[in-house]
N, C-alpha and C positions, 0 to 999 in steps of 0.2 A: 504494500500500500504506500503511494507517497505523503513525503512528510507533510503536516501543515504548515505553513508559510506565518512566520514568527515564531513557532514552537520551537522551545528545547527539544530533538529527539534521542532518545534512549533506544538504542540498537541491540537485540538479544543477539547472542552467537547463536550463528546456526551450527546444527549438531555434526553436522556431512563439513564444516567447513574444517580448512586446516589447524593443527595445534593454536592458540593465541599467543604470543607472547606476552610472559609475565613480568621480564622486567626492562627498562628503559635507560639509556645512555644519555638522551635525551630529550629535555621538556618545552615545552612552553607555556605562557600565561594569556592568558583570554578572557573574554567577556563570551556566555553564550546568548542566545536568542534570548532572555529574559533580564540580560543584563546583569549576571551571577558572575562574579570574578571566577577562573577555574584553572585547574594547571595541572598540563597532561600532556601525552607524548601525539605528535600531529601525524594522521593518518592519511592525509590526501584529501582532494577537497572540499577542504575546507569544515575539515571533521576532525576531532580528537577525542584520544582514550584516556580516558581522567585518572590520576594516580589513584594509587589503592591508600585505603583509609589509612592504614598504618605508615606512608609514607608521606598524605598532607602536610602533616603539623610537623613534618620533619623534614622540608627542604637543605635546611643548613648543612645536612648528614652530605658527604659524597653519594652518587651514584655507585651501579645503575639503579634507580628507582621502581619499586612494583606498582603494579599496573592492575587495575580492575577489570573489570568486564565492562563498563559502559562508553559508549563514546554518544559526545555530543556533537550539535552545529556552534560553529567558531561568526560570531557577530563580526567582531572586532580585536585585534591581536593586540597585545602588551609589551611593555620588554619583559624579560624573562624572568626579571629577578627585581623585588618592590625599590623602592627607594633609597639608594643607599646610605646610611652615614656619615658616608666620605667617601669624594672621589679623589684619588691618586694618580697622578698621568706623570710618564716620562718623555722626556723629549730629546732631539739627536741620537736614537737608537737605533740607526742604520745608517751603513757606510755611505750608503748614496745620498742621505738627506743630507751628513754632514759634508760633503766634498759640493753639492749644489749649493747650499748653503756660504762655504766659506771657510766655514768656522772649525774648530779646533778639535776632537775628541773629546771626552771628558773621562778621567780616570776610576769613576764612580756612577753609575744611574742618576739622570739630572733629574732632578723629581719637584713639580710644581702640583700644584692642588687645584681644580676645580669647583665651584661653587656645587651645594650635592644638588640648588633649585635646575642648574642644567641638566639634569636628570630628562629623559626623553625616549619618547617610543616609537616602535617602528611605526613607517607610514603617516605618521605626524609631523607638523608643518616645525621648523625651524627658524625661529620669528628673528630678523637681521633689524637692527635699528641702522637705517639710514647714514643719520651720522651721528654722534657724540662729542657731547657737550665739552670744552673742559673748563677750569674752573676762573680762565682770565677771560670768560664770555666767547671764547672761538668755539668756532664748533667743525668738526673733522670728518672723515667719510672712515667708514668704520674697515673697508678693505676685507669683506670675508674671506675667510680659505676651507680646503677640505683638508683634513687628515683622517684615511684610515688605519683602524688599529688593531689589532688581539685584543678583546677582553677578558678580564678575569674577575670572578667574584668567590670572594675570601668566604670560607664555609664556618670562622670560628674565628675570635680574639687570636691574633698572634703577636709574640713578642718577641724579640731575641733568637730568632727562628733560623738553625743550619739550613745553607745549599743541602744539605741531603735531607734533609725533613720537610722543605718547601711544598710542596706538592700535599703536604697535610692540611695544609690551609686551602688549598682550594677547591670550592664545591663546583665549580664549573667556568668552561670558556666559552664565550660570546665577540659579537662585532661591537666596536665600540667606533663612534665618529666624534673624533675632537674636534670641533667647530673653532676656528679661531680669527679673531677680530686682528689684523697683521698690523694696521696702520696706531695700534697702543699696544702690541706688544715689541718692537724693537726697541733697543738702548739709547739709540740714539735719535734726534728730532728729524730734521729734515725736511720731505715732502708732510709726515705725520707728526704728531710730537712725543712721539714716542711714550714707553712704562718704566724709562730705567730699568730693563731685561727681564720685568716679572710679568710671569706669563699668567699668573693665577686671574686678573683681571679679563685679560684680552679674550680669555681661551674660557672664564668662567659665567658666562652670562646665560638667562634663563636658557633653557630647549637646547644647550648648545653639549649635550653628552646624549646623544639617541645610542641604545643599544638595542641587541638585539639580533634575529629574530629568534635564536634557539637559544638554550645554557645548556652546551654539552660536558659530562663526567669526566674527570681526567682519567676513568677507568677506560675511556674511550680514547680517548689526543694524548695520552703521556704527558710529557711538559708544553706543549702544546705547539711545537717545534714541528718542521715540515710540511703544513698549511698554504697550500696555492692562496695570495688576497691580491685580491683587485679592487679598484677604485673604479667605476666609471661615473663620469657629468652629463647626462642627457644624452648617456650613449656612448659617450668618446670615451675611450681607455685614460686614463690617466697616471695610473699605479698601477703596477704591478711585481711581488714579490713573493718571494718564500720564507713564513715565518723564522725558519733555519737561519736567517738573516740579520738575526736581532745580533746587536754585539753584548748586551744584558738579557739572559734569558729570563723566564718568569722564575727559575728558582734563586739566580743569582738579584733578581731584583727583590721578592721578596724578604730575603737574607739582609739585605742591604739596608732597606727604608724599615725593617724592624727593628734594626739596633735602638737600645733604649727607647722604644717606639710600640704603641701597642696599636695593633692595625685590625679597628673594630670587626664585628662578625659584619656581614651582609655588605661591605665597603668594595666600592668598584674601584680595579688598576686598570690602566687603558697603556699600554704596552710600548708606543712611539711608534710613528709612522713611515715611511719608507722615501725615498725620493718620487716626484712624479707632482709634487704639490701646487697649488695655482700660483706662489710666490717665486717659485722661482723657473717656471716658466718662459720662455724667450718669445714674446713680451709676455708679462705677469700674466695671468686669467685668474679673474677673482669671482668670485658667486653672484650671478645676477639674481634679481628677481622673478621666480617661474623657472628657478635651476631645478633638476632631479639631482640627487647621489645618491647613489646606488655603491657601497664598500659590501662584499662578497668573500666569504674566507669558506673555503671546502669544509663538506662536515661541519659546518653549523649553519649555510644559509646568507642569505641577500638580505643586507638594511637597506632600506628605502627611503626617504624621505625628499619632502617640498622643500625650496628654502621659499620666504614669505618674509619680503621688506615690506619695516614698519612694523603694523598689529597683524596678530592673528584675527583672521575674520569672524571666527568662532563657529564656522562651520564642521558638522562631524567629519572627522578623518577614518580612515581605515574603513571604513563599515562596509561590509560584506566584502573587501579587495578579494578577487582570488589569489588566495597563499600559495598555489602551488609553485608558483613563480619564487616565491623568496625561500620556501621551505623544502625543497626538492630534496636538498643535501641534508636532513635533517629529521625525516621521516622516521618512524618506528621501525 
């Protein structure tokens, strides 16, 4: 019988069909047709099998997670993992970003902070202010950019955490898009007037951390090393690398920004981005208004998102997109 149109539906197994799978490497979070937050592993379109009770209330646990017998209709998709605490981003962690760029190595993971209000979900608009203000009455063109990343979200408080233990802390890897404002985050003024080098402002403004669209287990990615990611703008490649590439991986970064540091449970790391970025470009290309990005890492799926100068309209996003487009890589 077909389903009814707006209904949640609950699917029985059929008895002739083959074994189910009971348990999941990877999840995602949704809204279904009643508008019930839910989080379950995506089965194609545009349907998912809802975790099993005993694994609910325990996200933070690593993978792989069990799995029940029901699957619903997916309204509208989430990021994968609520809110976080704290975002944590590194920056110049690939060779090529640093040799386009100019600039020097760092003998350490360069580690800035993101505001956690730029928290952001797939398929949702990424609201660009025009220009900004500063505080001698000028006001400046804000210079968007793309940066795709590896994300990682922390499964538990860590502290003091060895390179060989890293990998305890993390409950899963996702895409992460560092949104950055270029024209306040360089050192120096110029055409901009620059942030004195701190990236936390440029790079932390609302909508500007979308993740997403899976959180796959590291029972699945290992350190999450060897990951085809691409970047594309409205189509056009931009990025393209292999996580293998990182010169900090996730356990060495982990290790690193937890000395005397404790790195809340549920707290998003967005990993640094590769060369291929709109800044340094021959000539620059920086994010218009009505841009797509589209950052893609195998094995967990396609983020998407509008970018939208000025306000967000407050039109719904995502609602009913078909997923199979973003989630192909990341099916049950």
């Amino acid at each position: 019988m077909a389903a009814l149109i707006g209904a949640t539906v609950v699917l029985p197994l059929l008895a002739s069909a083959a074994p189910t799978k009971t348990h999941t490497s990877s999840i995602i979070r949704f809204l279904d047709t009643k508008g019930v937050e839910r989080v379950g592993c995506y089965e194609g379109r545009n349907r998912a099998r809802l975790l099993g009770a005993s694994s609910a209330n325990e996200l933070a646990a690593q993978g792989p997670w069990p799995l029940s017998d029901q699957v619903v209709d997916i309204r509208r998709l989430l990021a994968p993992a609520p809110q976080p605490p704290a975002i944590f981003a590194i920056g110049l962690n690939y060779w090529g970003h640093i040799n386009a760029t100019g600039q020097s190595p760092s003998q350490t993971p360069s580690l800035f902070f993101k505001n956690l209000h730029a928290y952001n979900h797939p398929l949702a608009p990424v609201v660009i202010p025009p220009s900004i203000a500063a505080p001698n009455g000028t006001s400046w063109a804000s210079r968007p950019d793309y940066e795709g990343e590896l994300g990682v979200i922390l499964s538990k408080d860590c502290k003091d955490v060895s390179a060989a233990d890293a990998l305890d802390c993390v409950q899963g890897y996702t895409v992460c898009h560092d949104v950055s404002m270029r024209c306040f985050q360089n050192p120096e003024g110029g055409a901009c007037p620059g942030n004195g080098g701190q990236y936390s402002f440029s790079k932390g403004l609302d909508t500007h951390a979308p993740i997403g669209p899976a959180l796959v287990s590291p029972a699945a990615l290992g350190d999450g090393s060897g990951l085809r990611m691409t970047t594309r703008v409205n189509g056009e490649l931009r990025q393209n690398v292999s996580t293998s590439e990182l010169i900090y991986g996730v356990r060495a970064i982990i290790s690193f920004i937890s000395q005397g540091t404790t790195l809340p449970k549920g707290s998003l790391l967005c990993t640094g981005t590769p060369d291929g970025v709109g800044d340094t470009q021959k000539p620059a290309k920086f994010l218009a208004d009505g841009d797509s990005v589209a950052v893609a890492i195998e094995k967990i799926g396609t983020l998407t998102n509008p970018i939208v100068f000025g306000k967000d309209d407050g039109r719904a996003w995502g609602e009913d997109a078909q997923l199979d487009q973003y989630l192909s890589d990341a099916m049950c």
